[in-house]
PDB file with one MODEL, atoms N, CA, C and O in Angstrom:
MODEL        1
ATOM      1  N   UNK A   1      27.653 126.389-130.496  1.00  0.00           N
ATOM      2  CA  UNK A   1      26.569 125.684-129.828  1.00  0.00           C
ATOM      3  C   UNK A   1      26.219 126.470-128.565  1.00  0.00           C
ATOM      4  O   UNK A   1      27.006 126.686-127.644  1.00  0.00           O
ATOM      5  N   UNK A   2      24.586 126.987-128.646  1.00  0.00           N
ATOM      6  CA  UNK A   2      24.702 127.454-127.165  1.00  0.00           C
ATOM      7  C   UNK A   2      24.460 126.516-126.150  1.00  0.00           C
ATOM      8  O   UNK A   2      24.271 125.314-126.332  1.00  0.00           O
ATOM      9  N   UNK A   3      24.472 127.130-125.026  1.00  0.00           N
ATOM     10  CA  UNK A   3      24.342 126.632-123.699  1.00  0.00           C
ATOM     11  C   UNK A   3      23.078 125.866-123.453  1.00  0.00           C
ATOM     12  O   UNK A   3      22.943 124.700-123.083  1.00  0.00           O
ATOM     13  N   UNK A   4      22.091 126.869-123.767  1.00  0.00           N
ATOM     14  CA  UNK A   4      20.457 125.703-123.986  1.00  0.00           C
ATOM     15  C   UNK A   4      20.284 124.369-124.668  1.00  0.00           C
ATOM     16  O   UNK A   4      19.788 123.262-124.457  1.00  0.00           O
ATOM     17  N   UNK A   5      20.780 124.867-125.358  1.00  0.00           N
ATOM     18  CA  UNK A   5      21.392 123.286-126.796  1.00  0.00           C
ATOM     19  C   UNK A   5      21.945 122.845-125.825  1.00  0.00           C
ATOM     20  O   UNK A   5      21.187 122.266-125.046  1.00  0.00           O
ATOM     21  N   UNK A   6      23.388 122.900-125.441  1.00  0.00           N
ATOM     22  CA  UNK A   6      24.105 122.134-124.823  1.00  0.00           C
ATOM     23  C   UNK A   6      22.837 120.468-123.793  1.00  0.00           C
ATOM     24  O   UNK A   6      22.552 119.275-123.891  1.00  0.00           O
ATOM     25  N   UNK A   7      22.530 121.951-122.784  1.00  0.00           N
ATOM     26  CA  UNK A   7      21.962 121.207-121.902  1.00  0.00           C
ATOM     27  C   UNK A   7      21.248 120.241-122.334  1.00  0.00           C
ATOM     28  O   UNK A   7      21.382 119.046-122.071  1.00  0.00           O
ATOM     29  N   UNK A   8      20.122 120.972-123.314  1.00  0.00           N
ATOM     30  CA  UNK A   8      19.132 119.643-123.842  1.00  0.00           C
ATOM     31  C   UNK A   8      19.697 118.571-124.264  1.00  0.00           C
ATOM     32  O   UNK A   8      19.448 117.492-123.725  1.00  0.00           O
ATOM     33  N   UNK A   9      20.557 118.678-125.302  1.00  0.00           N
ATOM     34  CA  UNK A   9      21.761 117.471-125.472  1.00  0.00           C
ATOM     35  C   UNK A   9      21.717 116.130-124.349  1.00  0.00           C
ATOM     36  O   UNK A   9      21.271 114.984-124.404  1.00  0.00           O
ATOM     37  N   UNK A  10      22.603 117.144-123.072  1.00  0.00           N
ATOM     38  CA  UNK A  10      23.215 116.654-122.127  1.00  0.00           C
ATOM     39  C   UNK A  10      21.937 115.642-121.211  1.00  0.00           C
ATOM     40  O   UNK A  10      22.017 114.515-120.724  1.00  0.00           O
ATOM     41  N   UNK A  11      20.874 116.578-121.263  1.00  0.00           N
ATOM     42  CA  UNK A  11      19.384 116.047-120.603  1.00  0.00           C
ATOM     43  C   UNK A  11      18.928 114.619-121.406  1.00  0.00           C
ATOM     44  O   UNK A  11      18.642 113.530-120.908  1.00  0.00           O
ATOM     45  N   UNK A  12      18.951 114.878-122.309  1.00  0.00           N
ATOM     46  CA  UNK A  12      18.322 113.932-123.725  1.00  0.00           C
ATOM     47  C   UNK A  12      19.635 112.705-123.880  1.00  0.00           C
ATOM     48  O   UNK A  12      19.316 111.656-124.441  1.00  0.00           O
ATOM     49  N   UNK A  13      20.914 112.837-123.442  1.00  0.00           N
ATOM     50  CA  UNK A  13      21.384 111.421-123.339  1.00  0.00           C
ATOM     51  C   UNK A  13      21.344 111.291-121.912  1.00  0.00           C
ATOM     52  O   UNK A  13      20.642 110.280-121.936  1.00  0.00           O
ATOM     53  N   UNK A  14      21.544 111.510-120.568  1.00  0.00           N
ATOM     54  CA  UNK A  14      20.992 110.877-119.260  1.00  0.00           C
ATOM     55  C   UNK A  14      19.261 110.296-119.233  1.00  0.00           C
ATOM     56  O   UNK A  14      18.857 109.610-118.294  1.00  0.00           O
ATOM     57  N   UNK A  15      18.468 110.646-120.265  1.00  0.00           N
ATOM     58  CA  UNK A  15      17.475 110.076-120.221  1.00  0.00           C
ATOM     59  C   UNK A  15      17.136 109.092-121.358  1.00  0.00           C
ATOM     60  O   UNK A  15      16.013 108.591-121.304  1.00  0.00           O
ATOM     61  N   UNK A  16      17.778 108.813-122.173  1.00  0.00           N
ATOM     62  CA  UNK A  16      18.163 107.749-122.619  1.00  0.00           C
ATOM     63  C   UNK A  16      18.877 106.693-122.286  1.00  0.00           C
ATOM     64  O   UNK A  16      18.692 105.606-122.834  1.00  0.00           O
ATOM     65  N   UNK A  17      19.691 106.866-121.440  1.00  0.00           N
ATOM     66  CA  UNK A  17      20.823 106.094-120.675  1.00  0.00           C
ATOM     67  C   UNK A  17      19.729 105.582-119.122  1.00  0.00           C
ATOM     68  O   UNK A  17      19.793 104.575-118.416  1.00  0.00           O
ATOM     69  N   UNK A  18      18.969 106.573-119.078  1.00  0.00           N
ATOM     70  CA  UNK A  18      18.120 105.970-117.933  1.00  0.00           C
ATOM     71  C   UNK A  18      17.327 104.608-118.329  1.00  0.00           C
ATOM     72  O   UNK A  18      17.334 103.538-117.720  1.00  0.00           O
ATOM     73  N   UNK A  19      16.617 104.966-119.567  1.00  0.00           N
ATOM     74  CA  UNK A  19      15.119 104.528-119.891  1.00  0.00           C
ATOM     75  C   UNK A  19      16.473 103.174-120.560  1.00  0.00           C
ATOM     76  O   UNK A  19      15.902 102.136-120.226  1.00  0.00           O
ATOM     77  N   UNK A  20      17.486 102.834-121.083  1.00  0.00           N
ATOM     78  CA  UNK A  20      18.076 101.862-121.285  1.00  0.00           C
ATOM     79  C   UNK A  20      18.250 100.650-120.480  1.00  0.00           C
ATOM     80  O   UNK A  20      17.980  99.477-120.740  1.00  0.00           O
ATOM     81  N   UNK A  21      18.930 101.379-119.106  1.00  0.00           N
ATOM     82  CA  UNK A  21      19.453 101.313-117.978  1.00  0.00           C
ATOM     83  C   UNK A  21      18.485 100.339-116.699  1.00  0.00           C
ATOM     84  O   UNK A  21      18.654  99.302-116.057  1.00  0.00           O
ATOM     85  N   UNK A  22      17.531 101.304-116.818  1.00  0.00           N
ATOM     86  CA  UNK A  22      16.308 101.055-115.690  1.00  0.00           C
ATOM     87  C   UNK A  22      16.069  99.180-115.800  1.00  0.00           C
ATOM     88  O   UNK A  22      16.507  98.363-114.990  1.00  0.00           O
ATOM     89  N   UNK A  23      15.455  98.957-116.739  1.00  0.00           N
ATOM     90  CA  UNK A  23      15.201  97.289-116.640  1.00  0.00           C
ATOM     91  C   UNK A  23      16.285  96.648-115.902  1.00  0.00           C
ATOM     92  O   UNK A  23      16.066  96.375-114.722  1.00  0.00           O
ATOM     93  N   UNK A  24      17.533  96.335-116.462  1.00  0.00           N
ATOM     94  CA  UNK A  24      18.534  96.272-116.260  1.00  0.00           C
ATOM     95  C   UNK A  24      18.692  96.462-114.221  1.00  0.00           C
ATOM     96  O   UNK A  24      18.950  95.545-113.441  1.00  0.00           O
ATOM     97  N   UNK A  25      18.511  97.489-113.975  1.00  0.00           N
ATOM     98  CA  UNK A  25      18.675  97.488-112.664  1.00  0.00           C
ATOM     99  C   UNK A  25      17.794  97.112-111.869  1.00  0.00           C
ATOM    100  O   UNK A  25      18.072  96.953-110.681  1.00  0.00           O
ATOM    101  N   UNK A  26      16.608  96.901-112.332  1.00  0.00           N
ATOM    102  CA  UNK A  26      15.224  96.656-111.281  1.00  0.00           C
ATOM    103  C   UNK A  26      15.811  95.179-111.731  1.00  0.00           C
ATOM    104  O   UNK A  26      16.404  94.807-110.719  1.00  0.00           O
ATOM    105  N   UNK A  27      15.944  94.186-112.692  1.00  0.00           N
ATOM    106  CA  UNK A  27      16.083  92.781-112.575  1.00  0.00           C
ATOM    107  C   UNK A  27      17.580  92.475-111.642  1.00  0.00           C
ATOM    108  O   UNK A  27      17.911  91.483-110.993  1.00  0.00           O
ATOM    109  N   UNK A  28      17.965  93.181-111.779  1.00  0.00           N
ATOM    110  CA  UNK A  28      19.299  92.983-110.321  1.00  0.00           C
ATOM    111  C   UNK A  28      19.133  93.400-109.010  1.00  0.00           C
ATOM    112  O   UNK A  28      19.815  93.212-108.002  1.00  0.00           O
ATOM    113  N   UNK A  29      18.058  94.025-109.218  1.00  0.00           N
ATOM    114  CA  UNK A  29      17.804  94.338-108.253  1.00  0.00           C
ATOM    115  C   UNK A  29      16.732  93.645-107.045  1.00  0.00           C
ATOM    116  O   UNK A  29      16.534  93.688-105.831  1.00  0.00           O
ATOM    117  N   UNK A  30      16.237  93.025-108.218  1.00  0.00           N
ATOM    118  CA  UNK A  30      14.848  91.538-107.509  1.00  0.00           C
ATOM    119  C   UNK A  30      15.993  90.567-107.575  1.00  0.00           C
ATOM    120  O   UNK A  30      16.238  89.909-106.564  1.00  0.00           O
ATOM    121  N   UNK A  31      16.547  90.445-108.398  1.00  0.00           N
ATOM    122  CA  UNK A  31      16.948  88.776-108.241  1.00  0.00           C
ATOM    123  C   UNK A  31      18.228  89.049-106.728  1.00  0.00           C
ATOM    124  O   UNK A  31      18.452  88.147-105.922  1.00  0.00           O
ATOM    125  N   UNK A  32      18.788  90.210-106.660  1.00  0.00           N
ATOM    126  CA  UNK A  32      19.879  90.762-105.461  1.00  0.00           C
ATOM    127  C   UNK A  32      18.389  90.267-103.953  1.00  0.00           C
ATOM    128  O   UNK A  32      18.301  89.211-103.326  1.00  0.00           O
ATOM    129  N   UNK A  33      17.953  90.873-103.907  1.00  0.00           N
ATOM    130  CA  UNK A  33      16.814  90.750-103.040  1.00  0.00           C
ATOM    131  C   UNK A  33      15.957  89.135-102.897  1.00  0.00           C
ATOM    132  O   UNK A  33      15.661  88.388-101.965  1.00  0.00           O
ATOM    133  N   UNK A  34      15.814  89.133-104.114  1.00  0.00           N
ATOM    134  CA  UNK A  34      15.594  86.964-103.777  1.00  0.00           C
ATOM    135  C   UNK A  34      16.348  86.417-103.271  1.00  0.00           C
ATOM    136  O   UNK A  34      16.070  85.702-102.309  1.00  0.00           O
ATOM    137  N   UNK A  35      17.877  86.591-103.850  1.00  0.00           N
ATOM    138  CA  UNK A  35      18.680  85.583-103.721  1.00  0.00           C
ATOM    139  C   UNK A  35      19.426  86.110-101.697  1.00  0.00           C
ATOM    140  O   UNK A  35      19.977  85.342-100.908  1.00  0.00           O
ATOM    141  N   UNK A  36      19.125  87.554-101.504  1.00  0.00           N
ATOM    142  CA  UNK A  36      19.601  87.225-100.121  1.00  0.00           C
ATOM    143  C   UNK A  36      18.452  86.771 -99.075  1.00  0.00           C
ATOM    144  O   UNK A  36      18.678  86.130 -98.049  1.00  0.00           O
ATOM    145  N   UNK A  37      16.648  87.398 -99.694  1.00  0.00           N
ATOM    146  CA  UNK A  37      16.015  86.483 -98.528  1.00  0.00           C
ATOM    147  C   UNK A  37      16.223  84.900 -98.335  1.00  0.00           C
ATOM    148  O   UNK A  37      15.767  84.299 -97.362  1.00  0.00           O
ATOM    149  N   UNK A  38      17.113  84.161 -99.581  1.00  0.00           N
ATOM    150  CA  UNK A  38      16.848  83.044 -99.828  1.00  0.00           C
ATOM    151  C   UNK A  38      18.149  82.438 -98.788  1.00  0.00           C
ATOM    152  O   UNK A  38      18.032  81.407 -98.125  1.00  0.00           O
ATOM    153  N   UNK A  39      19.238  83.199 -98.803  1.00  0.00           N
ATOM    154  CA  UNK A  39      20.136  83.032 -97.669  1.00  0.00           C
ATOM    155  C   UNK A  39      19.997  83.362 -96.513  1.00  0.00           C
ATOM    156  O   UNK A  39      20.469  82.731 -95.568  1.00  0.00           O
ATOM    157  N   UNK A  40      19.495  84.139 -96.444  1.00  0.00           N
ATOM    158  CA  UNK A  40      19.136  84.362 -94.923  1.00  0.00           C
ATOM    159  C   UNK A  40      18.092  83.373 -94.597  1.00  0.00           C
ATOM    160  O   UNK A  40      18.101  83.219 -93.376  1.00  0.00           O
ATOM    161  N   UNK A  41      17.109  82.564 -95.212  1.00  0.00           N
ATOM    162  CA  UNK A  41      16.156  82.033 -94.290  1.00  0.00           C
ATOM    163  C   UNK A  41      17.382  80.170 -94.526  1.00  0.00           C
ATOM    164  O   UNK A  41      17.145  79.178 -93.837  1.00  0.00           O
ATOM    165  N   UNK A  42      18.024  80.189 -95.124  1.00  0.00           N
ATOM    166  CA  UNK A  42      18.788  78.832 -95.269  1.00  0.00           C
ATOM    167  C   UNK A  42      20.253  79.148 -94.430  1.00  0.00           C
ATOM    168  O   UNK A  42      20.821  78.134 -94.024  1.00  0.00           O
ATOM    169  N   UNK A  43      20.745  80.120 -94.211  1.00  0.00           N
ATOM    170  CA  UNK A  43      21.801  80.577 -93.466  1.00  0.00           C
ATOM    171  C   UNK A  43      23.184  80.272 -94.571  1.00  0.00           C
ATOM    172  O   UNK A  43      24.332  80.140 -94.146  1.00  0.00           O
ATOM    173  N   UNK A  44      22.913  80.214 -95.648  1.00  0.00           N
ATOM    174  CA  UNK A  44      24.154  80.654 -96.552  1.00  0.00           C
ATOM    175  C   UNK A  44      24.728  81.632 -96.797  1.00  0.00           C
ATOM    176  O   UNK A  44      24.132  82.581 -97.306  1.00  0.00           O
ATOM    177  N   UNK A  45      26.382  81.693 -96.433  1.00  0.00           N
ATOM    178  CA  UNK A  45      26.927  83.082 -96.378  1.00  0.00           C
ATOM    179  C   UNK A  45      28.008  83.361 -97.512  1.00  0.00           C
ATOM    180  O   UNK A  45      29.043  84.027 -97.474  1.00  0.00           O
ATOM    181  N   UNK A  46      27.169  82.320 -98.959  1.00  0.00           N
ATOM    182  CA  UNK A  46      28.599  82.274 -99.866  1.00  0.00           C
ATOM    183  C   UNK A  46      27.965  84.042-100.610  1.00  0.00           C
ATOM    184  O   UNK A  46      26.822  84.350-100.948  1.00  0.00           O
ATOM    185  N   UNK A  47      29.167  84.821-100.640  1.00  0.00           N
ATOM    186  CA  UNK A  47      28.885  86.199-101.447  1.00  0.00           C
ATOM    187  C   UNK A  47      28.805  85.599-103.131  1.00  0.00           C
ATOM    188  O   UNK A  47      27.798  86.008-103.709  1.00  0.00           O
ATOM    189  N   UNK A  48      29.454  84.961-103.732  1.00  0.00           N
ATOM    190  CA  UNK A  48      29.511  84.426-105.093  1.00  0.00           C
ATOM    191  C   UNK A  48      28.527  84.231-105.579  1.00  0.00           C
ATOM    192  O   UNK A  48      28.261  84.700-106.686  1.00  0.00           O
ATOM    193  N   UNK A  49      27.460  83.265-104.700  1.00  0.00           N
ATOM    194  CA  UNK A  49      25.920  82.931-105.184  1.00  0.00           C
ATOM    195  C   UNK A  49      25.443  84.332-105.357  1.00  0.00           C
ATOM    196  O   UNK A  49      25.574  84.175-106.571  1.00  0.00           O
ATOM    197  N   UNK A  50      24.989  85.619-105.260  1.00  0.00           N
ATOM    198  CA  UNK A  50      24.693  86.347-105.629  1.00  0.00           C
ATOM    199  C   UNK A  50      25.416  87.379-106.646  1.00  0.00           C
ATOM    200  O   UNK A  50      24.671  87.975-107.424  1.00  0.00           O
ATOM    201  N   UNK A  51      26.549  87.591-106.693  1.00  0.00           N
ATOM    202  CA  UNK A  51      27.135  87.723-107.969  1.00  0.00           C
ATOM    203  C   UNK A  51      26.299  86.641-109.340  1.00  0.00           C
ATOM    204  O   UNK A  51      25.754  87.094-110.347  1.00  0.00           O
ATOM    205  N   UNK A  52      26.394  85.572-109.068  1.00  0.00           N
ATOM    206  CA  UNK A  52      26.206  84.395-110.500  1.00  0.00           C
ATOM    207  C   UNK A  52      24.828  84.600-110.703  1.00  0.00           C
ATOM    208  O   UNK A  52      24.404  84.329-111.826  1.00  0.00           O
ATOM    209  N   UNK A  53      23.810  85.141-109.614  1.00  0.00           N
ATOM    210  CA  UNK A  53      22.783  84.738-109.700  1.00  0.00           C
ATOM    211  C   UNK A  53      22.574  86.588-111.086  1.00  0.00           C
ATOM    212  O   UNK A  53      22.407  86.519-112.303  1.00  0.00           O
ATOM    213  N   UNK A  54      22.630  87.294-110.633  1.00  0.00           N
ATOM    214  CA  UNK A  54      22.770  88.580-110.935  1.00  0.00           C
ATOM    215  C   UNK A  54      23.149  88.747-112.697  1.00  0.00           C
ATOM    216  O   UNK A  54      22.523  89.402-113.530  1.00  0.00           O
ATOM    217  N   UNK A  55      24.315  87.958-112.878  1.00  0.00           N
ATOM    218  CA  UNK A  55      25.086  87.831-113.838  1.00  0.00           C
ATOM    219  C   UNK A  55      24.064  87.105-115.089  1.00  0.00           C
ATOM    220  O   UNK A  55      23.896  87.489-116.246  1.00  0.00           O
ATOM    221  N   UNK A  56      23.471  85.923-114.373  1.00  0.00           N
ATOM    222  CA  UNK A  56      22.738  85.304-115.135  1.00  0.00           C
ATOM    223  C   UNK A  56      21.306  85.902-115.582  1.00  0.00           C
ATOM    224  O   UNK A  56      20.680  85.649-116.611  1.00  0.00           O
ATOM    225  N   UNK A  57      20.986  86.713-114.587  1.00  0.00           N
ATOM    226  CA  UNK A  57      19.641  87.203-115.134  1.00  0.00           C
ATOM    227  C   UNK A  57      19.873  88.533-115.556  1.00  0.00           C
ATOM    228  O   UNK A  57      18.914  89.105-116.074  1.00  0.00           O
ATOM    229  N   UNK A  58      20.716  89.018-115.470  1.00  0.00           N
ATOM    230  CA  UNK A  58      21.205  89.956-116.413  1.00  0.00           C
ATOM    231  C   UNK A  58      21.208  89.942-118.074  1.00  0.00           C
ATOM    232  O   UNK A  58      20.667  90.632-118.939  1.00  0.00           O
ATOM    233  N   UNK A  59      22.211  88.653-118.066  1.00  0.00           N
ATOM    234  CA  UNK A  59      22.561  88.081-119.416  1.00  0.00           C
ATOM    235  C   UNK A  59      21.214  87.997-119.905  1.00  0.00           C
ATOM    236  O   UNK A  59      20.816  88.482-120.964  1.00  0.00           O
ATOM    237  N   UNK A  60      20.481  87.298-119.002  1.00  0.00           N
ATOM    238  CA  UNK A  60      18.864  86.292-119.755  1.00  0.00           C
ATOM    239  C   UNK A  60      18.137  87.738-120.208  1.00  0.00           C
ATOM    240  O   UNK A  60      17.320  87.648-121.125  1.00  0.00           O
ATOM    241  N   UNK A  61      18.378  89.050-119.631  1.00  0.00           N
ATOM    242  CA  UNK A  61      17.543  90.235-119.974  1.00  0.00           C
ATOM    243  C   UNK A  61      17.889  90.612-121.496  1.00  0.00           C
ATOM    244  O   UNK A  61      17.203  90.805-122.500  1.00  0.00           O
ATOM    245  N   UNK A  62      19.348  90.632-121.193  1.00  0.00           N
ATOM    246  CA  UNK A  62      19.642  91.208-122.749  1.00  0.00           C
ATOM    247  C   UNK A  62      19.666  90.353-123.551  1.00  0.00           C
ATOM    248  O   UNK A  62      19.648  90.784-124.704  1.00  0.00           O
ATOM    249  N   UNK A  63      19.704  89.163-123.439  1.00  0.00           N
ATOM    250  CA  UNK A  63      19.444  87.806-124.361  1.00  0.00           C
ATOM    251  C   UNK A  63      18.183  88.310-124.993  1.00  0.00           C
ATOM    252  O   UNK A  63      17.868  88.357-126.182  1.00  0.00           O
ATOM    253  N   UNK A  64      17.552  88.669-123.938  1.00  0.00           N
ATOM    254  CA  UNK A  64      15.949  88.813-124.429  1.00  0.00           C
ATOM    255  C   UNK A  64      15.377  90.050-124.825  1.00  0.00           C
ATOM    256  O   UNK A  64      14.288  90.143-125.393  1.00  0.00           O
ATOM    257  N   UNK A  65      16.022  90.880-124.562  1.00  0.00           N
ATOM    258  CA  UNK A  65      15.642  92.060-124.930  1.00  0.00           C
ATOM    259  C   UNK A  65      16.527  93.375-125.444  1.00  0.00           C
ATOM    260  O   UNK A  65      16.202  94.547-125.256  1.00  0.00           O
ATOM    261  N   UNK A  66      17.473  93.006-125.991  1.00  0.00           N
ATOM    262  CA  UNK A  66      18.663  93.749-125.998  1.00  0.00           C
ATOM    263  C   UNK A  66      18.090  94.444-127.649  1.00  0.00           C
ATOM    264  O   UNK A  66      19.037  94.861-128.316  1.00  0.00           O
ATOM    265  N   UNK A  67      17.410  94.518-127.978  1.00  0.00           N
ATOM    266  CA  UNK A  67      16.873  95.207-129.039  1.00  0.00           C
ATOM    267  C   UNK A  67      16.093  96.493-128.867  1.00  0.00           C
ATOM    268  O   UNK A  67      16.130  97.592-129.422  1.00  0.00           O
ATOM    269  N   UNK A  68      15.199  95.825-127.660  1.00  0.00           N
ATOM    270  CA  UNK A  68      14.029  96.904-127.186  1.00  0.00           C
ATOM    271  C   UNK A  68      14.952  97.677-126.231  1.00  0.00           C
ATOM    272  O   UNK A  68      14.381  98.584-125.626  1.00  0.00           O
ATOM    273  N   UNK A  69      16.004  97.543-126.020  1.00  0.00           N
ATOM    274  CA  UNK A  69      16.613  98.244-124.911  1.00  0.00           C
ATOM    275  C   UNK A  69      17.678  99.461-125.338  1.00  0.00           C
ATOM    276  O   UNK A  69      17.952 100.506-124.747  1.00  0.00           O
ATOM    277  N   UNK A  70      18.200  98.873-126.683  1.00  0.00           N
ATOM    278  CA  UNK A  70      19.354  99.683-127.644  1.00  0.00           C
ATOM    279  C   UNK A  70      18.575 100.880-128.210  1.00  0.00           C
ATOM    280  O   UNK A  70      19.083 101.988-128.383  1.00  0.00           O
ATOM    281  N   UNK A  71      17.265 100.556-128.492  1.00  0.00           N
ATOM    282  CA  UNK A  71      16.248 101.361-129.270  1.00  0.00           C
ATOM    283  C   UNK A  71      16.339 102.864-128.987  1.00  0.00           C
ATOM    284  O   UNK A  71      16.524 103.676-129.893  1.00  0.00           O
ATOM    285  N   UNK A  72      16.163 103.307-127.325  1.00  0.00           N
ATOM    286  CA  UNK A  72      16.655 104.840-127.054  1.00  0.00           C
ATOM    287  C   UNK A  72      17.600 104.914-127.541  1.00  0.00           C
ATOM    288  O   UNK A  72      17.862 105.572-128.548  1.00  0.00           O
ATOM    289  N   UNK A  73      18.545 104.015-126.696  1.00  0.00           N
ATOM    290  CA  UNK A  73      20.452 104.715-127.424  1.00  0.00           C
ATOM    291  C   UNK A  73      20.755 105.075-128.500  1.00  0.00           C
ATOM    292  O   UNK A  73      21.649 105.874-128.778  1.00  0.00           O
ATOM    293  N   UNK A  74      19.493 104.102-129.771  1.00  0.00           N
ATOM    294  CA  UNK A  74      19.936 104.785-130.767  1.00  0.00           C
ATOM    295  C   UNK A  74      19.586 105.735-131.795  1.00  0.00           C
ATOM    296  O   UNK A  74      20.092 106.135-132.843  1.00  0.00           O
ATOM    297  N   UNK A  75      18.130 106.043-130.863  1.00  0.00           N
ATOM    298  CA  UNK A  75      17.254 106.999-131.609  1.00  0.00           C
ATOM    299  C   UNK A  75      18.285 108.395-130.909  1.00  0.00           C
ATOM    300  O   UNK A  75      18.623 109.408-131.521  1.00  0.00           O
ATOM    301  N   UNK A  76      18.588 108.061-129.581  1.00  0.00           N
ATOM    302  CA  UNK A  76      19.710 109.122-129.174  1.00  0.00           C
ATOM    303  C   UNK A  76      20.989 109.643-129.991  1.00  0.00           C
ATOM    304  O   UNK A  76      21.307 110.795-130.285  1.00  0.00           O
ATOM    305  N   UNK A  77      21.329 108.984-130.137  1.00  0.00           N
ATOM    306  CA  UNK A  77      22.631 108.901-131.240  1.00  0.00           C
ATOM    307  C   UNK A  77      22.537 109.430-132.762  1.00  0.00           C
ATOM    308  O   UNK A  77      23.411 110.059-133.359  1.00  0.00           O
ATOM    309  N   UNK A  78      21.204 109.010-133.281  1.00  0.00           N
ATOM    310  CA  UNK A  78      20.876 109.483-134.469  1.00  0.00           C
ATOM    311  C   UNK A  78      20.368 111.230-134.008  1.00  0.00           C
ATOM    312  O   UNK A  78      20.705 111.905-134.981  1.00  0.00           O
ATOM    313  N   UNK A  79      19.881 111.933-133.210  1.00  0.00           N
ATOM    314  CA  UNK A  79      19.063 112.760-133.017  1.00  0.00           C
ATOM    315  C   UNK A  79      20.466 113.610-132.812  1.00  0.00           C
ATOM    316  O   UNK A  79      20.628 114.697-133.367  1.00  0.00           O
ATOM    317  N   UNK A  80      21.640 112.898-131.809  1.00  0.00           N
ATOM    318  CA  UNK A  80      22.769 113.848-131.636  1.00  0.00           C
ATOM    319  C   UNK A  80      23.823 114.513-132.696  1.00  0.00           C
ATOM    320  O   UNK A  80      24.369 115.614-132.783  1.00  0.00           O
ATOM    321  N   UNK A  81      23.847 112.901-133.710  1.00  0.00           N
ATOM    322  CA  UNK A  81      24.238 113.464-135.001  1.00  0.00           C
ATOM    323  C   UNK A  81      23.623 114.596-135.816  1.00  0.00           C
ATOM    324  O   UNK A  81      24.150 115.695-135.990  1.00  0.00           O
ATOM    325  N   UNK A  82      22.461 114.202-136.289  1.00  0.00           N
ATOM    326  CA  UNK A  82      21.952 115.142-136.762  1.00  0.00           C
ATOM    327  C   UNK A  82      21.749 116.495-136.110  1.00  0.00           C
ATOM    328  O   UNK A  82      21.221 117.446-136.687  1.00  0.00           O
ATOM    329  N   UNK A  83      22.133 116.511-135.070  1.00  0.00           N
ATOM    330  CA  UNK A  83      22.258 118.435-133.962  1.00  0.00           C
ATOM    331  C   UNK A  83      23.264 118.550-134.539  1.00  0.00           C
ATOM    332  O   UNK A  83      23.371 119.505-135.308  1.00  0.00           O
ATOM    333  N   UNK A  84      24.825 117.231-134.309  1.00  0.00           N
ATOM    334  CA  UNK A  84      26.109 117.826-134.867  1.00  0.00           C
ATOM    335  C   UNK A  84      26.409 118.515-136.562  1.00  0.00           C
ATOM    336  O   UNK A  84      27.307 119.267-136.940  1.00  0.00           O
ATOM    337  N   UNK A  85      25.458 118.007-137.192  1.00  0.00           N
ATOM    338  CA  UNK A  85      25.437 118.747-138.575  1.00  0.00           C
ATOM    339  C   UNK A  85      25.037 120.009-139.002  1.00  0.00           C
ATOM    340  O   UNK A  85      25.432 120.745-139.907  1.00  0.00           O
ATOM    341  N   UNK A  86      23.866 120.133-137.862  1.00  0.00           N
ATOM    342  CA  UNK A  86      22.889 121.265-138.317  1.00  0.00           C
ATOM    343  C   UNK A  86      23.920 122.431-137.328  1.00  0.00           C
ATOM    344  O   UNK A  86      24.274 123.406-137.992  1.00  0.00           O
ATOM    345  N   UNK A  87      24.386 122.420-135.939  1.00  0.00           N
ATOM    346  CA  UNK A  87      24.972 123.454-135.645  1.00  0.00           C
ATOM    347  C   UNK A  87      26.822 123.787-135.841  1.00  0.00           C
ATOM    348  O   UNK A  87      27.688 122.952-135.581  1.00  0.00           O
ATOM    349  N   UNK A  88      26.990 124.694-136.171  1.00  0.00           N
ATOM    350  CA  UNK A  88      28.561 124.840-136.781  1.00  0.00           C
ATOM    351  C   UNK A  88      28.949 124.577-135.605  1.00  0.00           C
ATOM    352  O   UNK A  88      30.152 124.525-135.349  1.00  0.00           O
TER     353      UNK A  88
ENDMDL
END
C-alpha cells in the first residue's frame, strides 16, 4: 500500500467520522449553552442538570436519526474494504 493510498484512506475516515459526528456535537452543544444561560439567569449551580440535559438530547438525536448518521460510516467501511481487496 503506498503512502498516497494510505493518506487518502486515513483523510476519507476523519471525514466520515466528522460528517457522523458534527450533528451530534452542535445538539450538545445548544442544549450545553441553553441549559447554562438557563442557570445563570435562575442562579442554579447543580452540574448534573446539564449532564441529563445533554444525555437526553443526544439520545432523542440518534433515536431520530441514527440511520442518516451511520450512512457515511458505512459507505466508509464498504469503500475501505473494497481498497483492502484490491491492494495486496
Amino acid at each position: 500500500m503506498s503512502g498516497d493510498a494510505l493518506y487518502q484512506l486515513i483523510y476519507e475516515c476523519a471525514l466520515a467520522v466528522a460528517v457522523a459526528g458534527a450533528p451530534l456535537l452542535a445538539a450538545a452543544t445548544v442544549a450545553g449553552l441553553l441549559i447554562s444561560v438557563f442557570q445563570a439567569a435562575t442562579q442554579i449551580q447543580d452540574q448534573s442538570l446539564t449532564l441529563v440535559v445533554k444525555i437526553v438530547v443526544m439520545g432523542g438525536l440518534l433515536f431520530m436519526a441514527f440511520a442518516t448518521l451511520l450512512g457515511p460510516l458505512v459507505e466508509f467501511s464498504r469503500a475501505a474494504f473494497e481498497f483492502a481487496k484490491l491492494k495486496p
